[in-house]
N, C-alpha and C positions, 0 to 999 in steps of 0.2 A: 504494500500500500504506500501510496506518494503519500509523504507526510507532510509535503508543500502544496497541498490537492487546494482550489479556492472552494471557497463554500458558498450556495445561494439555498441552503434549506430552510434558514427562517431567517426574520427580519431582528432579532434580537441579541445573535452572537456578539456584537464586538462590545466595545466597554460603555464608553458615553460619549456625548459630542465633545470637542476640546474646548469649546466656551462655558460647556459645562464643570468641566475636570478645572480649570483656570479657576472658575469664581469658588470650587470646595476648596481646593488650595489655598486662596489668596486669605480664606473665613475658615480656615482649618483652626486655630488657636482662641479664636473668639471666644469667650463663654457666654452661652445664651437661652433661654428657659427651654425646656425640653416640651415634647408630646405636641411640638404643632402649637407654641404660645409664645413665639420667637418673633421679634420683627422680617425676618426674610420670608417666614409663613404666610405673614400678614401683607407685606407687598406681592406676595404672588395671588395668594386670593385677590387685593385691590385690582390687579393686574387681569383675573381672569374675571371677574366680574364686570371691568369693562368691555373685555375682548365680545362677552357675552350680551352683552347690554344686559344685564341680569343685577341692579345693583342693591339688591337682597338679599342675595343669593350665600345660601350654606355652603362651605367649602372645607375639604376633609381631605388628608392625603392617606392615602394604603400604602400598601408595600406592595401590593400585584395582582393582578388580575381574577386570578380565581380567590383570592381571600377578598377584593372588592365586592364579586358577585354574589358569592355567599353571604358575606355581610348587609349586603343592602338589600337581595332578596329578602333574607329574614328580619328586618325591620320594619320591611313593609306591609309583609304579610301576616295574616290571621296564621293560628295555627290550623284547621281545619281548609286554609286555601291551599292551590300551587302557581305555580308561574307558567301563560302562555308561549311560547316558541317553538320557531323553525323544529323540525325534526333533526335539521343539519346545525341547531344552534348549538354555540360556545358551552353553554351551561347543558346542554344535554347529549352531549359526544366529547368532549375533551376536559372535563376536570374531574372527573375520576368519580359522579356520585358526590359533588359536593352539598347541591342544594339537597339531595334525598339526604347527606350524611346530616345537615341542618334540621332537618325533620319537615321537609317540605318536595311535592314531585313538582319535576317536569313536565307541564300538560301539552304533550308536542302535538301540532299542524303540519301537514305537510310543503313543502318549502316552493317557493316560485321562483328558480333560480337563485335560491338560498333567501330568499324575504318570505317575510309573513305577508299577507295582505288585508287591507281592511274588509272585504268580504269571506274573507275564511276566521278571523277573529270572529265575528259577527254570525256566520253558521256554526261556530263551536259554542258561541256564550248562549244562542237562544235554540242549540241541541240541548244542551246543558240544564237551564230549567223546562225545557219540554217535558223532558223526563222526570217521570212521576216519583224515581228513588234519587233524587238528584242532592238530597238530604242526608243519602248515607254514601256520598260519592265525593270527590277532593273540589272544592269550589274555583273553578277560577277566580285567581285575586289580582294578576297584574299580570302585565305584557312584556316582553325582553326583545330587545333588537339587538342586532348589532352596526356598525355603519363602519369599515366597512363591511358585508356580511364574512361567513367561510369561506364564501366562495370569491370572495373580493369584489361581489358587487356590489352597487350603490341604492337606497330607496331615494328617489327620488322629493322634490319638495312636497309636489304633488298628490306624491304615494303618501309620505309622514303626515301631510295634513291629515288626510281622507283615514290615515289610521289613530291619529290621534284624535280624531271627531270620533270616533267608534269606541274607542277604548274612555272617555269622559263622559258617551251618553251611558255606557255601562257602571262606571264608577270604578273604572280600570286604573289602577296606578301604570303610567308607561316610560320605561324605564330601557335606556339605550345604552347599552358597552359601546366603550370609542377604545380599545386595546389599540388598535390602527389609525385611528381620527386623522391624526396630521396627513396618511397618504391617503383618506378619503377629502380632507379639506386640499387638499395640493392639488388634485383629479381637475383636467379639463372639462369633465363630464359632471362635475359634480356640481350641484344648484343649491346645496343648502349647507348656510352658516351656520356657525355658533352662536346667534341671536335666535336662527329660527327653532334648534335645536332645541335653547332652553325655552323657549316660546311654544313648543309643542310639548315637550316631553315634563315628567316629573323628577326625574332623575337622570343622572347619565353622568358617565365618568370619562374624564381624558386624559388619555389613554399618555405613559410616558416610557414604560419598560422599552416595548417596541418601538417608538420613536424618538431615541437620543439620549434617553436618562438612564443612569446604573439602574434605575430601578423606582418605580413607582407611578401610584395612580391619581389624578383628582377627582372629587366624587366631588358633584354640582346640583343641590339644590336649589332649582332656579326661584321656590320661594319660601323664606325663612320659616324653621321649627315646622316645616314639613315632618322631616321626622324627630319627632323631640327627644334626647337624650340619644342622639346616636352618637357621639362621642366614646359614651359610655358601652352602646355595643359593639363598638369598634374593637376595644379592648375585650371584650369577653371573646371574641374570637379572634384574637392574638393576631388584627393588623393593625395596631398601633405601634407607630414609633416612637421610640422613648427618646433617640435623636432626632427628633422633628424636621429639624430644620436642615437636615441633609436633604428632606424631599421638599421642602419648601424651597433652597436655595436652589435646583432645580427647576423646579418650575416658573421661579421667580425669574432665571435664565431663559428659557424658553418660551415667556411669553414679555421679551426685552425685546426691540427693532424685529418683532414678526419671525422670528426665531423657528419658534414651531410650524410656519408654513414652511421658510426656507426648509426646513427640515425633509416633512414630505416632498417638495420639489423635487430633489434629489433620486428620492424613490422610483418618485411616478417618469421622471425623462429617464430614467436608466430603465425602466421597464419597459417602456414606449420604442425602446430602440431594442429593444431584443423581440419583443412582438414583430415589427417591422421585420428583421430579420429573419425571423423562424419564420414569418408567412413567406418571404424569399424562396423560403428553402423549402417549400412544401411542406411542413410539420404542422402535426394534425393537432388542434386544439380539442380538450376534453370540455374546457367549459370558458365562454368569453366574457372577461369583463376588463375594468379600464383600469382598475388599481395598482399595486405594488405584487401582485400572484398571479402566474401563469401558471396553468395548467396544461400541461403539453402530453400526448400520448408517444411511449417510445418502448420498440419491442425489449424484451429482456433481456437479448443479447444486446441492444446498445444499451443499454443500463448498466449491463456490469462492465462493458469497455468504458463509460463516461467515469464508472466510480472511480478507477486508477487516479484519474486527474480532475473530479469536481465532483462535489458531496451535493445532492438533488434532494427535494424533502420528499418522501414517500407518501403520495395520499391514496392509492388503491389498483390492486390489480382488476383491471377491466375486462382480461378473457386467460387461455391458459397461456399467450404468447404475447400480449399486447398489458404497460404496466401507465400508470396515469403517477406523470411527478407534478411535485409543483416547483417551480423558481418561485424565488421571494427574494427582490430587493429591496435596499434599506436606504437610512441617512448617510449610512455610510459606503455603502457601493461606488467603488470608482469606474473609472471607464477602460480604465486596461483591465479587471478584474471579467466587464460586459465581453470587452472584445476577445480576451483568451478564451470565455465561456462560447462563444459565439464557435470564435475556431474550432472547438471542439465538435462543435455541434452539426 
């Protein structure tokens, strides 16, 4: 095995951005109140509540993604609810059973190019009281999206209005993962801000693992003591940080001169140019969408010649000969990294 191989399996390998690494540095020796009560906390919130027009708005940093979702699923919910989504959503394929380990299911829809829609919410919540044992069945309590989805597509503005009118006439809390945000906000294709975001939804977190921070989340309640004492459940299930202000002065970085767009910019042109390319080359796409994830179909014999020299993320075998990868570029993806992958390919 090349032990020089470049990697395009996920978007979260490398360390953080260098403006980020600079400013921990420069406030490495500072002494300053821990748990998120630190002034760099506090200009990152100020910070993200303008970018939102949100200037209300509850502001909470995690350490990651599946401890965000778990956490704010169960704040929101009754214990007798569960959470609507995708069949292919986040919380219901890839964290291992964390809302069920919370004590709450995943009430899955089946997916429309990896989105929910507002007519399939809308045929599940009024199957749901049709039925006459509906009382001794898990209630829907709120809705989960993701933006951009698993599959790297986008709902549109359109689509988010028409779902969040459905999920308010129900009394749906709807609540959006942004793990990706920055390469959904960077997308040519994309129509909807972080104003409309917090303007439709009740929750939603932006997303920083994956785009350009060591590590961590903002969870964004666009309007105050929405969830009251959730500080407090933060810590019960062990995403709070006692150094606060390492993920504040992150954030507080990234939402400095547009930061977190440049960020996804990156992503999305280095993705844009490998797409161009593979369509060059005749390479078969499993599923099309405009974000930071290509999914390309390649038999298994070139799979295992690619592995020698570039690490692919594995998302499914699609027959007994033909394997479905995905590329995932980042903030950090350069362009000789695109064009060696390309040669390869």
């Amino acid at each position: 095995m090349n032990d020089k191989r470049i990697s395009f399996a996920s978007d979260y390998l490398e360390g953080a951005h260098p403006a980020i690494l600079k400013r921990l540095s420069e406030t490495n020796m500072l002494q300053t109140a821990g748990y998120g009560f630190d002034e760099f906390s506090e200009s990152a919130r100020a910070k993200i509540r303008k970018a939102c027009d949100a200037p209300e708005a509850d502001i909470f940093f995690l350490i990651g993604g599946t401890q965000t979702n778990a956490t704010v699923i169960d704040a929101i919910l009754h214990s007798y609810e569960g959470v609507l989504a995708a069949d292919t959503g986040h919380v219901s394929v890839h964290e291992a059973g964390a809302i069920e380990f919370g004590g709450h299911k995943v009430l899955t829809i089946p997916h429309v190019n990896g989105k929910l829609t507002a007519k399939g919410i809308e045929s599940y919540v009024q199957a749901f009281y049709a039925d006459a044992n509906h009382d001794h069945m898990v209630a829907p309590g709120m809705v989960y999206l993701s933006q951009p989805t698993e599959y790297g597509t986008l709902y549109s503005l359109a689509e988010l209005t028409a779902i969040s009118k459905v999920c308010h006439e129900h009394h749906l809390p709807l609540y959006l993962d942004g793990a990706r945000l920055a390469y959904a906000l960077a997308c040519g294709e994309n129509d909807v801000t972080l104003p409309d975001i917090a303007r439709l939804c009740d929750a939603f977190y932006i997303g920083g693992t994956k785009c350009g921070a060591l590590f961590g989340e903002a969870v964004v309640f666009p309007k105050h003591d929405f969830v009251p004492h959730f500080f407090t459940i933060t810590k019960q299930h062990g995403a709070l940080l006692a150094k606060g202000r390492i993920a504040g002065i992150q954030f507080d970085t990234m939402f400095t001169d547009g930061l977190y767009t440049k960020i996804g910019q990156t992503a999305i042109e280095a993705a844009d140019k490998i797409r161009k390319a593979l369509r060059a080359k005749g390479y078969r796409f499993a599923l099309e969408n405009p974000t930071n994830q290509i999914f390309i179909v390649l038999t298994k014999e070139k799979c295992a010649e690619l592995e020698k020299e570039v690490e692919l993320g594995f998302w499914e075998n699609l027959d007994e000969d033909h394997t479905v990868m995905r590329i995932a570029t980042s903030w950090a993806t350069t362009d000789e990294h695109v064009d060696r992958l390309l040669d390869l390919l």
